[in-house]
N, C-alpha and C positions, 0 to 999 in steps of 0.2 A: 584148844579154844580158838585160835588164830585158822586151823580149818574149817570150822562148822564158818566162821565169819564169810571166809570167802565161800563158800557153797551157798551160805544165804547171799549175797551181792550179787552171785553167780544169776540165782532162782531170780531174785527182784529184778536184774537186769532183763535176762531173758522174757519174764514173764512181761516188763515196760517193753521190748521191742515188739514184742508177737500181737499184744493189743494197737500198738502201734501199724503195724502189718494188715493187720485185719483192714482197717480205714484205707490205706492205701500203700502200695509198694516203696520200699525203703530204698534208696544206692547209697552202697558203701564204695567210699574211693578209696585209692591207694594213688599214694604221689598227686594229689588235688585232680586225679582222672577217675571216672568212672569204675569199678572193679566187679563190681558183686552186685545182685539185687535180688533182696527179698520180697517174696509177695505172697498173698494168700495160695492156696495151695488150689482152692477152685478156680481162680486166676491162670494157674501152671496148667490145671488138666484144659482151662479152654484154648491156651495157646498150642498145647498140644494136639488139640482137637485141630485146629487151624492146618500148620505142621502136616498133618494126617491129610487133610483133603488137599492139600496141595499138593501132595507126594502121588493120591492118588487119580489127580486130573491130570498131572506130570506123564501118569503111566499110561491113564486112558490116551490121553491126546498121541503118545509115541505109536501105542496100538493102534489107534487110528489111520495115523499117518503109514504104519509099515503095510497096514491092510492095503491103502490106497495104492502104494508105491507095488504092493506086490498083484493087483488087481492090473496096474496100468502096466507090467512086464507081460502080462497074459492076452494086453489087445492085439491087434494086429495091427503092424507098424504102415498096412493103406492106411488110415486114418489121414484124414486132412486135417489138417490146426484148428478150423471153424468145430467139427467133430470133438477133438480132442479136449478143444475148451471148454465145450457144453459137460463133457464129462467130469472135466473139474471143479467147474462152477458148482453140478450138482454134487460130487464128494462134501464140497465146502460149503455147502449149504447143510447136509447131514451133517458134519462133525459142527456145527455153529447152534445146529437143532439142539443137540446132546449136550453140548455145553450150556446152554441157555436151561435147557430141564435140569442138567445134574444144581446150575445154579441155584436155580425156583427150589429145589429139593433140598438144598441145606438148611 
């Protein structure tokens, strides 16, 4: 009898926190610190989503940069500084273009 009690406490419990959840995320502490937190689960997949474009402007922006670095080994080192600036300016003007659309795009 003392089993089915606790699996019902169990069920009640659980099913108070997850309505609870729904409305807004929970923190469980441990030691009066923050520990755990629950939250709705389309909550989890947006912070993921988040996560995800970050990792992937992370990559874009490296590819960028390694294009740039391997485009400016291929100039010719006559270049004068006023030359070489204008090349950069213009690089960073494209990769600032790309950022700004992938922006508008999410």
């Amino acid at each position: 009898m003392s089993g089915k009690k606790r699996v019902h406490e169990t069920t009640v419990a659980y099913t108070a926190v997850t309505d609870q959840i729904v409305s807004r995320p929970i923190v469980l502490e441990r030691d009066g610190k923050p520990a755990v937190v629950l939250m709705p689960y389309e909550e989890y997949q947006r912070l993921q989503r988040i996560e995800m474009d970050a990792r992937v402007r992370k990559e874009m922006a490296q590819r960028d940069l390694k294009t740039l670095m391997d485009e400016r080994r291929k100039l010719s080192t006559d270049l004068t500084p006023e030359q070489l600036e204008a090349i950069v300016t213009e690089e960073v003007q494209v990769v600032r273009k790309r950022h700004r659309a992938h922006r508008r795009s999410s």
